[in-house]
N, C-alpha and C positions, 0 to 999 in steps of 0.2 A: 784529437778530432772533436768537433762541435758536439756539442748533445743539441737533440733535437726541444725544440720550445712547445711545441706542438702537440705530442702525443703521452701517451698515457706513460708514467714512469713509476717504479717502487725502488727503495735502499735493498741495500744488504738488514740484512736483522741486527738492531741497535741491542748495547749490553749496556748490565747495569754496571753503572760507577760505584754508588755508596746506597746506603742501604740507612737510614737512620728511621728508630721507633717515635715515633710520635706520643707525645703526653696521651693523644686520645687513643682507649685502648680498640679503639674501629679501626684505624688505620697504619698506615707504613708509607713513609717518604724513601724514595727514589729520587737517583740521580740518572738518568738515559744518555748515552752517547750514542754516535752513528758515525762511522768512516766511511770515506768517498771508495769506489772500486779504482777512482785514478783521477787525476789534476783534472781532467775536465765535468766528470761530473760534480767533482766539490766543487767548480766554476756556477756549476747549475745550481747547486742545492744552495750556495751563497744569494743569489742571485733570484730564486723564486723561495727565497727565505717567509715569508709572510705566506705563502698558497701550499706548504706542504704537512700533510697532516699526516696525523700516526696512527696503523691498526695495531691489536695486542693480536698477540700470538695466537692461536685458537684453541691449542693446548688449554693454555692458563685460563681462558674464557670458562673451557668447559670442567676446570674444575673446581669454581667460583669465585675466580680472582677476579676482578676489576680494577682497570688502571686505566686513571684520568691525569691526562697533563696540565699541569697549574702554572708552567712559566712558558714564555716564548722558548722557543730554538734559538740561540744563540752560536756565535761562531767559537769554538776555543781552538785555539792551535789548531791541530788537520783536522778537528772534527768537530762537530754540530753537537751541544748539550739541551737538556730539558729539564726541568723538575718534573715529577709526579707522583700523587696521591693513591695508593691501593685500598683497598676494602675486599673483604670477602660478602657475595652479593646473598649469601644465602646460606645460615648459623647450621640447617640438619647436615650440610655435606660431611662426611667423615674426617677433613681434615680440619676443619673448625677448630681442634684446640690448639691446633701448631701454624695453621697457615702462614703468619709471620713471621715464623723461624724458616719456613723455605726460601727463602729469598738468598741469594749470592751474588756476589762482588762476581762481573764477568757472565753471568746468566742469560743467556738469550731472551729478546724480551715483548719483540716485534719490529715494524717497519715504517718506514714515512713513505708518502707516496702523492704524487703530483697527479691530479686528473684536473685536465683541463678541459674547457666548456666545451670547447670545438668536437672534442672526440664525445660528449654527450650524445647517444642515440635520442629520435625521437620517438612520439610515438608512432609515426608511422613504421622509420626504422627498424625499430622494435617490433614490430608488427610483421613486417616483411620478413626478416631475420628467422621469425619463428614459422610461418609460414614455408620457406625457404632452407628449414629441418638446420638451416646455422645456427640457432638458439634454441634452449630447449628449457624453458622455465615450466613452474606447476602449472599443472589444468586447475588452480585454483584463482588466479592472478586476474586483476582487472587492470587498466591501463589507462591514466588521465590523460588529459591533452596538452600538459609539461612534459610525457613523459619519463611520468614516475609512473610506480610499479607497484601496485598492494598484492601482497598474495597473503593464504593462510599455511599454516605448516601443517604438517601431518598428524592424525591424531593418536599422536604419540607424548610420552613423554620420558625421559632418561633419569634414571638415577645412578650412581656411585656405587659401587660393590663397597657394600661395608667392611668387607673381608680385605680392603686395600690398607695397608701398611704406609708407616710413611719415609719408608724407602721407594715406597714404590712412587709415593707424591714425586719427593727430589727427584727422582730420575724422569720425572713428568717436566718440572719446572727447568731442568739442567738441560734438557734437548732429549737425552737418551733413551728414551720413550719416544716417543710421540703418539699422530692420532690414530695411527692404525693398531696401537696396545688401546688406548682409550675404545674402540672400534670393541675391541672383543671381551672389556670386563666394566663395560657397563651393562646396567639391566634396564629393557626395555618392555614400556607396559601400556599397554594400551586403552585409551579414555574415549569416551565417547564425547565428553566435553572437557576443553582445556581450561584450565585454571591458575590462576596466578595469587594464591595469596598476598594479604600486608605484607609488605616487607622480606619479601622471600622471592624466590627464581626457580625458574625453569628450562633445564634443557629439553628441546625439542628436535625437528628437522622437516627438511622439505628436500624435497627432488631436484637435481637440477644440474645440467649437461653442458658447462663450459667449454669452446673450444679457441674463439677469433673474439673472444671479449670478457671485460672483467664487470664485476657486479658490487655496486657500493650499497651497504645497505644503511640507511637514514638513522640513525638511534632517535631520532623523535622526540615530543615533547611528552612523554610519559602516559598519555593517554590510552594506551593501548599494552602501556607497560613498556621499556626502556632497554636496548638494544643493548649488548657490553660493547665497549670499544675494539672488537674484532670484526672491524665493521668490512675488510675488503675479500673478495672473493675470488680467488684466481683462474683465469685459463688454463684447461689441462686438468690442472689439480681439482677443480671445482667440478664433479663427474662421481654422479648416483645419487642413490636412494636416502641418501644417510648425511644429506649437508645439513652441518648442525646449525643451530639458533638459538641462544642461549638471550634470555630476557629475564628482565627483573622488575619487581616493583616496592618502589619505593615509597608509595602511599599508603592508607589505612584504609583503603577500599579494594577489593579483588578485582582482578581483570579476569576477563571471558571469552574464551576463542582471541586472541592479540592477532593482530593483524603489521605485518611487517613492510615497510617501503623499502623498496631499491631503488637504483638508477643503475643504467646501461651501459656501459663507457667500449669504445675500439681498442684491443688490444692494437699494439705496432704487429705491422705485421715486418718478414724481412723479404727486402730487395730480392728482385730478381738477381742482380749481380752479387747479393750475399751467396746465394744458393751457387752460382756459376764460379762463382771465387772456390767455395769447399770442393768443388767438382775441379777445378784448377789444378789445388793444393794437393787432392787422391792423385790425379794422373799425375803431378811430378812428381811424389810420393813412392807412386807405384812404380814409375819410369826408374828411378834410383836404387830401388829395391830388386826390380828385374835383374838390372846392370850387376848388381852386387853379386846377388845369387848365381847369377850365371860369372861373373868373376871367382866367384866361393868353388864351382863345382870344373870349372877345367882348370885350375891353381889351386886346387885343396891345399891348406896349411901342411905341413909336420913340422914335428918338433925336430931343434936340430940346437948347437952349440951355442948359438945368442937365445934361445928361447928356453926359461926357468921352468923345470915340469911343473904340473897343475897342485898348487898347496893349499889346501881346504883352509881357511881361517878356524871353521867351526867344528868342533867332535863328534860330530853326531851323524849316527850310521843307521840305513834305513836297508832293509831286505830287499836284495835286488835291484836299489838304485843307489847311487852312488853321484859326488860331483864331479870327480874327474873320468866320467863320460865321454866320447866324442859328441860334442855338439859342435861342429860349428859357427864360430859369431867371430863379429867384427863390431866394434864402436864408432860411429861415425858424426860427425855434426852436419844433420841432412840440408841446410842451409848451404854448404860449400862445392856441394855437386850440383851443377846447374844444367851439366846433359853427359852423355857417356864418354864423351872424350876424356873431360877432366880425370873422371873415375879410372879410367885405363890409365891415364900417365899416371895417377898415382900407384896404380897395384905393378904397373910395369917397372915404375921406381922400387918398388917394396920387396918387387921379385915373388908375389903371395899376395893372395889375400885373406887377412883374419888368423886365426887363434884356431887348433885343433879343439879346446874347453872353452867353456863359459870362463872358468877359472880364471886363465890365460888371456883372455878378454877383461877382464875384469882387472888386471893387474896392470894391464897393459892401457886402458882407457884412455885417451887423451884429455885434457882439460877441459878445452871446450865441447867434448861431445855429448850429444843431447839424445842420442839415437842407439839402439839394442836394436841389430839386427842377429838374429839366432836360426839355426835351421831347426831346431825341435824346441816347442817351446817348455821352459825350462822344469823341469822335475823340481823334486821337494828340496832334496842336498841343493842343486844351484838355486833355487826359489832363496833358497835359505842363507848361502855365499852372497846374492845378491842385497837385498836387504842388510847385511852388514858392514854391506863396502855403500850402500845408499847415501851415506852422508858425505862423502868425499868425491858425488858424481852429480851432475847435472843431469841425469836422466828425463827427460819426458815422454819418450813412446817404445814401446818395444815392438819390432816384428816379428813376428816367424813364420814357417810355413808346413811345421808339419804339428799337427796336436798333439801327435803319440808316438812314441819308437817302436809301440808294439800294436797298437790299432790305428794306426793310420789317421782316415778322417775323422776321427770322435774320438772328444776328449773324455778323461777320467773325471769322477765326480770330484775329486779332489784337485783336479785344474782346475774345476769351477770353483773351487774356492780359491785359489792361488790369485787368477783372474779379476775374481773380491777384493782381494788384496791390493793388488794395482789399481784397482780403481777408487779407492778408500784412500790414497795414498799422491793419487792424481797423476800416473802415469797411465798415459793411453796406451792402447793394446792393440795391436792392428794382425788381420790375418791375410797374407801372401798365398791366394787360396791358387794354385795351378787349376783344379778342378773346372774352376770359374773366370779364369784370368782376369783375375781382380781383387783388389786391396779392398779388405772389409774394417770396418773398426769395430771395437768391441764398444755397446752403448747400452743403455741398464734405462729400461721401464720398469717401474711398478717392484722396483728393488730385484729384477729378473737382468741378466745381460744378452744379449742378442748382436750378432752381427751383422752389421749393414753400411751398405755405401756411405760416407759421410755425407756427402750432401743431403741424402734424404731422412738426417735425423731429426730435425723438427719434424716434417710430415709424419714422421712413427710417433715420435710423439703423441701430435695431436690428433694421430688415428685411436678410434674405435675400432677395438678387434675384435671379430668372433672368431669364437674357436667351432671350427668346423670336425665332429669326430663321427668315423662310419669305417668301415670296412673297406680293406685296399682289393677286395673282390667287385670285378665286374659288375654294373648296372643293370637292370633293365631301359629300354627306354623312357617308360611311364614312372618311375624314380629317375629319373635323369631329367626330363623334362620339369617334376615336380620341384627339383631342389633349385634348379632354372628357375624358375619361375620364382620360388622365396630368396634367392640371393638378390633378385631384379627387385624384390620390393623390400627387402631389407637396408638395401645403399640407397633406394629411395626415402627410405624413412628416415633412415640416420644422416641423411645427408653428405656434405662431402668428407673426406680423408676418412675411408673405412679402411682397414683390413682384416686378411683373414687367414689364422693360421690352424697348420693341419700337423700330420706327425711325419706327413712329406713322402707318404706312399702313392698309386695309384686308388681306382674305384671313388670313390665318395670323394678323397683326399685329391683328387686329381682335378675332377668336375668342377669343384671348390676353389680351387685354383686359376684352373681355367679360366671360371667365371669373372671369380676378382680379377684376373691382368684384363680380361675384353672391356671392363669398367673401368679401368683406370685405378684400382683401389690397392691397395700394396699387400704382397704376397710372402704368407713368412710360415718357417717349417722349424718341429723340434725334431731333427733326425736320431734314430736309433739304430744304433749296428743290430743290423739283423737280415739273416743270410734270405729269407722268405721274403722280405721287402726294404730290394737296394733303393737307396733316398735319390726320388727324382728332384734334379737340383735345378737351380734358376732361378728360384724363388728371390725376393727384394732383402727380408732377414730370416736370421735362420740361427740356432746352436745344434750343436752335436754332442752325442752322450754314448758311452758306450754298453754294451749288452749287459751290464753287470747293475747298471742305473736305471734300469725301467722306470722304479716310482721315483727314486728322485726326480727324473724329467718331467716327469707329472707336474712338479711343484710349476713349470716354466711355463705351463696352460695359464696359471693364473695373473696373466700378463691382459687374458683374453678378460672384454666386459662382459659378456656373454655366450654364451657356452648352446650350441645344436647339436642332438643326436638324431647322428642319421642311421637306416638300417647296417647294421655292423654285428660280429662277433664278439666271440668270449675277450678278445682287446677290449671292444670297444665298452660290453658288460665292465671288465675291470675298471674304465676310466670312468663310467658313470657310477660306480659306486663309491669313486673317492672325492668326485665333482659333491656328490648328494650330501656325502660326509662333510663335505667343506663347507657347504651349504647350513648343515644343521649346527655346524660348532663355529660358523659367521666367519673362518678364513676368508668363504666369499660372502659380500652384501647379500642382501636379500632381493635378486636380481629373478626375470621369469627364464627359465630352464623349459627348454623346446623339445619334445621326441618328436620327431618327423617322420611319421606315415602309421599313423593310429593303429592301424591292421598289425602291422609288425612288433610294435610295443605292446599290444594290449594285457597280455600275460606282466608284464613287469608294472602295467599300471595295477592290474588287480594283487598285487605284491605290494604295492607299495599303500595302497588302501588301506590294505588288511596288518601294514604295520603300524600302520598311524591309530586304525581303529583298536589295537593290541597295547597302543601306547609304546610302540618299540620306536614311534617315530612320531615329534611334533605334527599335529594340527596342523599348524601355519603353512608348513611346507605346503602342503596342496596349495594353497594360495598361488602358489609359483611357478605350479608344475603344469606344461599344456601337451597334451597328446591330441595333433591335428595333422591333417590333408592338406589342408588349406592356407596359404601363404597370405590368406587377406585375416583371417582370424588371428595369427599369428600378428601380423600387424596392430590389430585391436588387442591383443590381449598383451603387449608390450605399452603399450600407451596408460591400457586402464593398473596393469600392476606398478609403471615405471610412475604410474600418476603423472603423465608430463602431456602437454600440450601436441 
């Protein structure tokens, strides 16, 4: 298919080819390659060869690496070559005496990326955008009449845990790290005036809310001090407190307060008929899956004279579970079932359908199939059967339809890591929910996995979650109205694709819910086996955890950007004190944290004073923390701490 000419594009992440030291001991020569995702885009990148340019990783920016391209792109066999030049931008960073040696043959390294003029916002554009809560840049920014974009960064500045190792670099520079370890061991200090000495750099940051657009920033003519070549800023990803900016200066004169240019550019956005196609692909999906299952349970397998009993490959024996299990499965290539007919002639041929084991499935696969359908999804032993037989299968999706053989709808903490596994692996994971009659897939924000209708995975994506926590006890009206009222100015502020997840009880959890579907905004629950509050389901996504994972599921809030306490119990006490925790040890940004109905908090706000004034608890925090009535203060105090427009 055509690539489009038009709109805004990035590669996959170019690696390095060769690595050669340079006479001069400043530097290190690179080789950079880049492979197409498929014949057409290499059609593209041959062909807008001259208009594509390259960001560096933002990794390697922020831990003083510099890398300039010194030769054109060139075509070599399937792939696009460059030379370039490194430097480390600033001699105090901690790894100064080895930075040179971090470098590898194969190293992720960054990207090329076509912006074309047309998708250029103006300044009106621009203008509207933010207006219109679509954009969300600093409240610091002015805006020419090109434009272009100056803002100032925060007054902040970043240093390097000296304490860092330089294992812990390589795993920086190799991918294996990335910025959300950089996120929790740098040290942040705060200046009331920014500085840039000769010949030295500064990480900084600014605020700033991508959702429907990407942001190029200018590296400049040095005036203001010198941008590193990580100059693109992504949709989605580009979201909070903490976007960094790392500058340098190459002169013999300091810079003072540096002032940064951007530009504006349209993310693609997709087709209405992309959305209608994945909506397509679940219903015939779902359609084959029905058919099967209900094939599976009036023709259950047994074993019988042509069928080998279930022979574990691997030795290993786990307490109470085991592989040769009855599960259920059949292997299918979902491609060849086009409606129920087909499926019936074939199980009526077969006299059965499917395999009493995984095992027996697994032994029995056919060549071409591409598809795991399971009725339990699989435990550790077959988790572990499967993964061995992996090489000799074309596997890409699994279904199932029940979590657990012994808690039903909520999975084990350790599904959720099996779950990991498949997804790390790139097989999709789909759930055959009866509950909900409907086909869920398993999809992973923010390194969390959540299930949701296919089609509406970009939308979650590009949603802004709060996380809504309160008590699954009955309202009064006067909190019921008040939490109305700040959900209504909340989706006002943030604009479009909000959502809002709860722990999927009634009381506050319920209201919250409510609210979002009457908005339009997408509805998502971490369910908990728990006999005192069965999970009101419906919700858009959702995971399940059983009563044994309380704080584990905790970790799954952290999906949400933003976190409301509303009047609640000793629950909802527990989850505010490991939200705070995460707060002071930067699992979460430094984001503002809402209690909702002053009256009711006020005892934990004079608790948390007196631990800050005790030194049991940062300063800072206050900063962040709002005990209000009022859904319009709430508004302003989101703006003045998010620093955003």
């Amino acid at each position: 298919m055509a690539m489009n000419n038009d709109q805004f594009w990035t590669s996959l992440d170019g690696q390095v080819l060769t690595v050669r030291p340079n006479l001069s001991e400043h530097t290190v020569s690179l080789t950079i390659a880049f492979w197409p995702r498929n014949p057409a885009e290499f059609d593209f990148m041959k062909e807008h060869l001259d208009d594509l340019h390259f960001t560096e990783r933002s990794t390697l920016a922020r831990i003083g690496l510099e890398i300039m391209r010194a030769t054109p792109l060139t075509v070599d066999g399937n792939r696009l070559v460059f030379d370039a030049e490194t430097f480390l931008f600033d001699h105090s960073f901690p790894n100064a005496p080895y930075w040179k040696k971090l470098f590898r043959s194969g190293m992720p390294i960054g990207r090329l990326f076509y912006a074309p003029e047309s998708q250029k916002l103006s300044s009106t554009e621009i203008w509207d955008a933010i207006s219109n809560n679509a954009l969300k840049l600093p409240n610091t920014i002015s805006i020419d009449r090109n434009g272009s974009v100056f803002l100032t960064s925060h007054p902040v500045r970043y240093t390097l845990n000296p304490k860092l190792q330089r294992a812990d670099f390589e795993a920086l520079v190799s991918g294996n790290a990335g910025r959300a370890y950089l996120d929790k061991v740098q040290v942040r200090n705060e200046t009331p005036i920014l500085t840039v000495e000769p010949r030295s750099g500064i990480l900084t940051s600014c605020s700033m809310y991508l959702k429907e657009h990407y942001v190029l920033l200018n590296r400049g003519v040095g005036n203001f001090g010198i941008h590193t070549s990580a100059v693109l800023l992504d949709p989605i990803k580009t979201f909070g407190t903490n976007i960094m900016l790392e500058i340098y200066n190459p002169g013999d004169q300091p810079v003072v307060n540096p002032v940064v240019s951007v530009e504006v550019f349209r993310a693609p956005t997709p087709a209405d008929t992309d959305v209608k196609n994945l909506a397509k692909k679940r219903a015939r999906l779902l359609s084959t899956a029905t058919d099967i299952y209900g094939a599976l349970d009036e023709t259950p397998p047994k074993d019988n004279g042509s069928v080998e009993p279930p022979k574990p490959r691997t030795r290993v024996t786990f307490k109470g579970q085991n592989a040769t299990q009855d599960n259920t499965s059949v292997f299918i290539n979902a491609g060849q079932f086009t409606d129920a007919a087909t499926l019936r002639d074939k199980i009526n041929a077969a006299g059965a359908c499917g395999y009493r084991t995984l095992i027996q499935a697994l032994d029995a696969a056919p060549e071409d199939a591409d598809t795991l359908l399971v009725d339990t999804f699989p435990n550790l032993p077959e988790h572990i059967e499967l993964l061995a037989r992996l090489p000799n299968l074309k596997l890409r999706r699994i279904i199932f339809r029940k979590p657990s053989r012994t808690h039903g709808f909520f999975l084990s903490y350790n599904a959720h890591g099996r779950l990991e596994n498949y997804h790390d692996i790139g097989i999709d994971v789909y759930w055959h929910n009866a509950q909900l009659n409907d086909l869920y897939l398993h999809t992973y924000k923010k390194n969390h996995g959540f299930f949701i209708r296919e089609e509406l995975g970009r939308k979650f994506q590009e949603s802004t979650i709060l996380a809504m926590y309160g008590s699954a006890v009955g309202l009064d009206q006067t909190d019921t109205d008040r939490i109305s009222s700040l959900m209504d100015k909340l989706t006002g502020f943030i604009g479009t694709n909000v959502g809002v997840l709860t722990g999927g009880g009634g009381g506050v959890m319920r209201l919250a819910t409510e609210q979002a579907r009457m908005k339009g905004a997408l509805t998502g629950a971490c369910f908990l086996e728990l006999e005192a509050q069965p999970p009101e389901i419906g919700v858009d996504f959702f995971n399940t955890f059983q009563e044994t994972s309380r704080h584990y599921r905790q970790k799954w809030f952290e999906v949400a950007d933003f976190c409301i306490f509303n009047v609640g119990g000793v629950g909802t006490l527990e989850e505010i004190g490991i939200e705070m925790c995460n707060l002071k040890l930067g699992i979460r940004p430094r984001i503002p944290y809402i209690f909702y109905n002053a009256q009711f908090w006020t005892s934990l706000r004079d608790q948390v004073e007196e631990m800050v004034s005790s030194k049991r608890a940062p300063a800072w925090m206050l900063d962040y923390i709002l005990f209000s009535n009022d859904p319009d203060e709430v508004v302003d105090f989101y703006k003045k701490t998010l620093r955003v427009l």
